[in-house]
C-alpha positions in Angstrom: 33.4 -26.6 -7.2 29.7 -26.6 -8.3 28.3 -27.6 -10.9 24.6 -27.1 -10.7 25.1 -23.8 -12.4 26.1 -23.4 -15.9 28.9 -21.0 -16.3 28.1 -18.1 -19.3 31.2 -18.8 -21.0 30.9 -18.4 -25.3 33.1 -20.3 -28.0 33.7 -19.1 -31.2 32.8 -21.2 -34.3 34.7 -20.7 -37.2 32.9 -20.9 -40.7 33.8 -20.3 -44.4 35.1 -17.5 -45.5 36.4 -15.8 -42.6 33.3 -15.6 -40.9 32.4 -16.4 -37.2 29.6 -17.1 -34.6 30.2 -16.7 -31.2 28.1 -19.0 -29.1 27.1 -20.3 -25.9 28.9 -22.8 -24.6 26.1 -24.6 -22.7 22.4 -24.0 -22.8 21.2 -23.6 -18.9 17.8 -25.8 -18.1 15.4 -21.8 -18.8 17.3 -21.6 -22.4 16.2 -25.4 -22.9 12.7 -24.9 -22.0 12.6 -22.0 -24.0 14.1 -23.8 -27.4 11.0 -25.9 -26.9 8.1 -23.3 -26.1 9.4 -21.7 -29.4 9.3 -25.0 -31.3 6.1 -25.5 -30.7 1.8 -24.0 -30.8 -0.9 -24.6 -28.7 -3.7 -25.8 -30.9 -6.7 -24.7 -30.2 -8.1 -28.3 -28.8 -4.7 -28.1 -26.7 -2.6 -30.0 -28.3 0.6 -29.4 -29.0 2.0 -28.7 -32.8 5.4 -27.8 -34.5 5.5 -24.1 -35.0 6.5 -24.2 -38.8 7.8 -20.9 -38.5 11.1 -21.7 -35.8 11.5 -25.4 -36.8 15.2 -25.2 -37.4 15.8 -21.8 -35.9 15.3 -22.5 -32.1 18.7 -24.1 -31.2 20.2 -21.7 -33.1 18.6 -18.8 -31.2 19.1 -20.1 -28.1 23.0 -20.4 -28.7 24.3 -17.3 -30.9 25.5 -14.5 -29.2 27.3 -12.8 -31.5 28.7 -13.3 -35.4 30.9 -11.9 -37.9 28.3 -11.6 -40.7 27.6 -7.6 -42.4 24.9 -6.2 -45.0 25.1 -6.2 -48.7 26.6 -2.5 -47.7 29.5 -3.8 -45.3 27.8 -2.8 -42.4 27.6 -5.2 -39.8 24.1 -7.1 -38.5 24.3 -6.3 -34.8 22.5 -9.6 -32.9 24.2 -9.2 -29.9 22.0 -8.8 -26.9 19.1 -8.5 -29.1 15.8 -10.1 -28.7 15.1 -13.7 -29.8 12.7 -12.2 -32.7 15.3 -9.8 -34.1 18.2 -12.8 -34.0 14.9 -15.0 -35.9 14.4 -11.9 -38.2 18.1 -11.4 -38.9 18.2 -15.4 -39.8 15.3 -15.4 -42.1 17.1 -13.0 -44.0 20.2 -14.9 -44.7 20.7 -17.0 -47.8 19.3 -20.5 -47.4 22.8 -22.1 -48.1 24.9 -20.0 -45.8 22.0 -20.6 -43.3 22.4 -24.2 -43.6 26.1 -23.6 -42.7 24.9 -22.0 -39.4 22.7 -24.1 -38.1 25.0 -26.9 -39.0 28.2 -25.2 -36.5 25.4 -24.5 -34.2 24.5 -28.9 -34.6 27.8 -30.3 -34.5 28.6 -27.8 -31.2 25.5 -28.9 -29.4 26.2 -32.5 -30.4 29.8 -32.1 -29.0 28.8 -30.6 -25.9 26.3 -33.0 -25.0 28.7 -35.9 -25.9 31.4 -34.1 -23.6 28.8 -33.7 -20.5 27.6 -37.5 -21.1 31.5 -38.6 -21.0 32.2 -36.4 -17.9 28.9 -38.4 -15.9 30.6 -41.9 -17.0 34.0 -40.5 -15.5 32.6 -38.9 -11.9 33.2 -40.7 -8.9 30.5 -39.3 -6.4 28.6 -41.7 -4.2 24.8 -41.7 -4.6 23.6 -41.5 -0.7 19.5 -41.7 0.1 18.9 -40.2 3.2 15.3 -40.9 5.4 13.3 -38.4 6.3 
């Protein structure tokens, strides 16, 4: 089996309350580039600066698929298969606290991943070959 292509499989995450997120399981290398063309601006010189408007929402965006979470009326906030500013406009709405809670899930299963997929390289037993050309 391959693995040079991330699979699209989701997890859930539960939070407090009874809510949920379901996420991506891994980012694929497009979804990484893209957490960091939304974190930051092109100055004008050229440079590069933190976009103070995403800083905090990117890996979040890139992740969530789906959630649990409804209005004020009950109703739920559809996200799913929506456009990365709708998901950032449905975030900024959220209450800075339960936000927090969000992008902390969203941290902890990124962190986990990554320690997973840094375990599996130590563990692999394929032979590094150069060949001439």
């Amino acid at each position: 089996m391959s693995d040079w292509f991330v699979a699209p499989d989701t997890v859930r995450l539960e939070l407090e309350e009874g809510q949920w997120l379901r996420v991506k399981r891994r980012l694929n290398a497009g979804e990484t580039r893209g957490v960091f063309r939304r974190l930051y601006l092109q100055a004008e010189d050229g440079t590069l600066k933190l976009n103070p408007d995403t800083v905090g929402t990117t890996l979040v965006v890139a992740y969530l698929v789906d959630w649990s979470l409804t209005d004020a009326r009950g109703e739920p906030v559809v996200i799913a298969q929506q456009p990365a500013a709708v998901l950032e406009a449905a975030l900024d709405a959220l209450d800075p606290d339960k936000f927090a809670l969000i992008k902390a899930a969203v941290d902890a299963h990124d962190e986990r991943e990554r320690l997973a997929r840094d375990e599996e390289k130590k563990t692999r037993s394929t032979a590094t070959t150069l060949v001439a050309i």
